[in-house]
TIFIDREN-282733 format. One record per atom (N, C-alpha, C): atom name; z, x, y; residue in three letters; residue number from 1. Coordinates in steps of 0.05 Angstrom, whole numbers. Layout:
<atoms>
 at     up   east  north  aa   i
 CA      Z      X      Y Ala NUM
...
</atoms>
This chain:
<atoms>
 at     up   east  north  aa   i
  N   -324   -192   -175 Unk   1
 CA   -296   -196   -175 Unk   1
  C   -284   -187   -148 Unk   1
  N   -270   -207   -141 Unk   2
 CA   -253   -194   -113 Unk   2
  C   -238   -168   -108 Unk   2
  N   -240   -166    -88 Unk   3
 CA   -219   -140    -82 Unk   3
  C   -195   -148    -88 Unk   3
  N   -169   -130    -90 Unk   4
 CA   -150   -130    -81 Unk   4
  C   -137   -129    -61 Unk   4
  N   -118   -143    -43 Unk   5
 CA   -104   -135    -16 Unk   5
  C    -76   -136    -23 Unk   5
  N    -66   -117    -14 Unk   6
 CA    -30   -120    -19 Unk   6
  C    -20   -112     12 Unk   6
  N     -3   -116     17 Unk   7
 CA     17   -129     41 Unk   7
  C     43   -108     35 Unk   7
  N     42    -72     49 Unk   8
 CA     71    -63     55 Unk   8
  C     72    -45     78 Unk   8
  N     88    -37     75 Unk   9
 CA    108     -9     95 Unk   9
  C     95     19     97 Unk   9
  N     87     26    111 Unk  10
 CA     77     59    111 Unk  10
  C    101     75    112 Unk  10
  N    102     90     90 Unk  11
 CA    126    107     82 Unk  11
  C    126    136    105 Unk  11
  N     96    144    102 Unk  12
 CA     80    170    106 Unk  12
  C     66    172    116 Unk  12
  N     60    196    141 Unk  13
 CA     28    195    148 Unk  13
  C     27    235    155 Unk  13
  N     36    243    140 Unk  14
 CA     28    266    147 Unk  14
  C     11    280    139 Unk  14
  N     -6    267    116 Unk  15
 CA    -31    276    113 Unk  15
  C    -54    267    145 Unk  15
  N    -76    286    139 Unk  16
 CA    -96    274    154 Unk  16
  C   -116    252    139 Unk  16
  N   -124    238    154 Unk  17
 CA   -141    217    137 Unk  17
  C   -120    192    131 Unk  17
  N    -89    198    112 Unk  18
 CA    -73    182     92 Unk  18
  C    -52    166    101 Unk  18
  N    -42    149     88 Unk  19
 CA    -18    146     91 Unk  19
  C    -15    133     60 Unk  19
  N     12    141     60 Unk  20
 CA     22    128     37 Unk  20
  C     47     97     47 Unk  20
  N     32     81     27 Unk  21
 CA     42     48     36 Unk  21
  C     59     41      4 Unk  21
  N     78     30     13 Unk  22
 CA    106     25     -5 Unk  22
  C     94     -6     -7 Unk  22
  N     94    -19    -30 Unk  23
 CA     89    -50    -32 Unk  23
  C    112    -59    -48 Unk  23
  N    125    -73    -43 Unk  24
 CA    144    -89    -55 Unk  24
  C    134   -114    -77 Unk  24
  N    146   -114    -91 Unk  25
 CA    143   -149   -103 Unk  25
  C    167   -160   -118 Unk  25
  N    165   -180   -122 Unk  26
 CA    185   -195   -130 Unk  26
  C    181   -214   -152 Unk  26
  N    193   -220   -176 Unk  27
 CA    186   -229   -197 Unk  27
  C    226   -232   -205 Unk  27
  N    215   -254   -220 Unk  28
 CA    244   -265   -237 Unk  28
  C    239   -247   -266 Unk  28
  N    265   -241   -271 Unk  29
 CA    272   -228   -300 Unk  29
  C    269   -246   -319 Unk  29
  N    261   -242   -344 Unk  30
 CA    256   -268   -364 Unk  30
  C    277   -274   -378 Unk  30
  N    288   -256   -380 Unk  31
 CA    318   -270   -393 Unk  31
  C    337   -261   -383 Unk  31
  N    337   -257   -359 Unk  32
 CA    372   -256   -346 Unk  32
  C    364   -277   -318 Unk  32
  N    336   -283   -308 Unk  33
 CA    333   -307   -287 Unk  33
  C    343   -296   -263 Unk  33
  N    337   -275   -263 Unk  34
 CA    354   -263   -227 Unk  34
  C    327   -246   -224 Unk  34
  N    330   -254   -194 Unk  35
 CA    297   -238   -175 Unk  35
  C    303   -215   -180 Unk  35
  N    280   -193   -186 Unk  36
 CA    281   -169   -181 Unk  36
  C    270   -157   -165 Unk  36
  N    271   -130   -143 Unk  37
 CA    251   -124   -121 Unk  37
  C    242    -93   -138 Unk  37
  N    222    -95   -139 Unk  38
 CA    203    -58   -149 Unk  38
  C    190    -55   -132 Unk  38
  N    183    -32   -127 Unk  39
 CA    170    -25   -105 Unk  39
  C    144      6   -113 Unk  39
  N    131      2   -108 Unk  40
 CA    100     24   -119 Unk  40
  C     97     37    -98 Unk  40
  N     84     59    -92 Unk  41
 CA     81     74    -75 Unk  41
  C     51     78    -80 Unk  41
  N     22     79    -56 Unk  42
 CA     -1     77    -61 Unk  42
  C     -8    101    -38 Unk  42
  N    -26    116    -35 Unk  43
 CA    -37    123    -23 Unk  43
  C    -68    112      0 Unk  43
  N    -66    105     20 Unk  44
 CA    -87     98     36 Unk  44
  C   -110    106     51 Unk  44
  N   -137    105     52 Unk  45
 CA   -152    119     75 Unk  45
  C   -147    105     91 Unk  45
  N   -142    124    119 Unk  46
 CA   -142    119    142 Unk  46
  C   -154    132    156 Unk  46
  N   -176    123    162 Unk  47
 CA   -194    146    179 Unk  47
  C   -182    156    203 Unk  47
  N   -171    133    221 Unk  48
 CA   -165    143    249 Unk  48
  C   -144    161    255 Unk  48
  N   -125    155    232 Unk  49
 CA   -107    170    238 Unk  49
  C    -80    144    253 Unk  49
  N    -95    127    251 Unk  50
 CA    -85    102    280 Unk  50
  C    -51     99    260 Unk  50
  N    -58     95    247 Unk  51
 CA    -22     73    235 Unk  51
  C      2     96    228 Unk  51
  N     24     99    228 Unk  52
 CA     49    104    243 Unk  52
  C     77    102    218 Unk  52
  N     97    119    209 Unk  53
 CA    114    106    190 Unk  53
  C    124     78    200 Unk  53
  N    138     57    187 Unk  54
 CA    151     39    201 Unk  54
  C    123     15    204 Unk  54
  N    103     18    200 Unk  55
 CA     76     -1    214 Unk  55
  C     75    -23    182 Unk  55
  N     73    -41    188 Unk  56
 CA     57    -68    167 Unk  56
  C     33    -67    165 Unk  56
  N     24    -56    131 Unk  57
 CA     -3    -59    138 Unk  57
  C    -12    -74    114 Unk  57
  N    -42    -80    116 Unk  58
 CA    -57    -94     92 Unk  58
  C    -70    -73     76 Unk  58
  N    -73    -61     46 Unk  59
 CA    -94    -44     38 Unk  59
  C   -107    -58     22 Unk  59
  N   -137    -42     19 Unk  60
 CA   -152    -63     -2 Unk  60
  C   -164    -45    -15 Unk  60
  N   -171    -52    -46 Unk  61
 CA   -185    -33    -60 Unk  61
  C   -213    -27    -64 Unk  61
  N   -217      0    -61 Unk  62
 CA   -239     17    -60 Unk  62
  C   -250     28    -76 Unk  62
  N   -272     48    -81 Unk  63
 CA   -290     70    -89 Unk  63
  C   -262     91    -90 Unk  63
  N   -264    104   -104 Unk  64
 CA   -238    133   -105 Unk  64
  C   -253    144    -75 Unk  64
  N   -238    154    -61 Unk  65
 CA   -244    172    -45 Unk  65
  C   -231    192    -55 Unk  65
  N   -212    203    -66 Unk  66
 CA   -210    231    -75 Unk  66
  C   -185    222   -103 Unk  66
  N   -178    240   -114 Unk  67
 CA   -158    246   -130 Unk  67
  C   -145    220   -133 Unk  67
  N   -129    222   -106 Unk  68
 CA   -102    201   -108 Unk  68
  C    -99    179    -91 Unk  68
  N   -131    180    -78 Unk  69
 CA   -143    154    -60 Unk  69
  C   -155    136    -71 Unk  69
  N   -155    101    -75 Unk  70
 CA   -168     91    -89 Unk  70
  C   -162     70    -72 Unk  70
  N   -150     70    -52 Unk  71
 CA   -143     44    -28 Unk  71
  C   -147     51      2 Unk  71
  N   -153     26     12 Unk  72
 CA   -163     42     47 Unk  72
  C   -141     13     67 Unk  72
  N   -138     22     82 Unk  73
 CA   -130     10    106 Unk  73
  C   -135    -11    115 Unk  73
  N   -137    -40    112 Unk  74
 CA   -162    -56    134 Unk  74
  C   -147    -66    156 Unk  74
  N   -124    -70    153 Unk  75
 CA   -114    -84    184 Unk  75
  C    -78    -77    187 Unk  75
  N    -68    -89    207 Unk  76
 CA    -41    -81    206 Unk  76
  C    -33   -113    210 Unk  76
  N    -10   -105    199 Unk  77
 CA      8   -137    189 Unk  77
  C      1   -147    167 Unk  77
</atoms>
């Protein structure tokens, strides 16, 4: 089965190793027909340390690396 990739915002990076990435989505309400925006908050490995609040990035799903890690970093944009 494929991985997952989701497409958001780095909220956080003041862990070492982490950042935490905000993903948006968008879906119509079933009975009122108006877009809604929710938004999840995930935790990321980042090894380098490289990505920045404010950065676009891609995460994809992983092996748990700890507790509240279960997604890693692969690219920006």
């Amino acid at each position: 089965m494929p991985k997952r990739i989701l497409q958001g915002t780095v909220t956080s990076d003041k862990n070492d190793q982490t950042v935490t990435v905000s993903v948006e989505r968008r879906f119509t309400h079933p009975v009122l027909k108006k877009t809604i925006r929710k938004s999840k908050k995930y935790r990321a490995h980042d090894p380098k340390n490289e990505f920045k609040v404010g950065d676009m990035v891609r995460i994809q799903e992983c092996a748990p690396i700890s507790k509240t890690k279960r997604w890693e970093v692969v690219a920006q944009g």
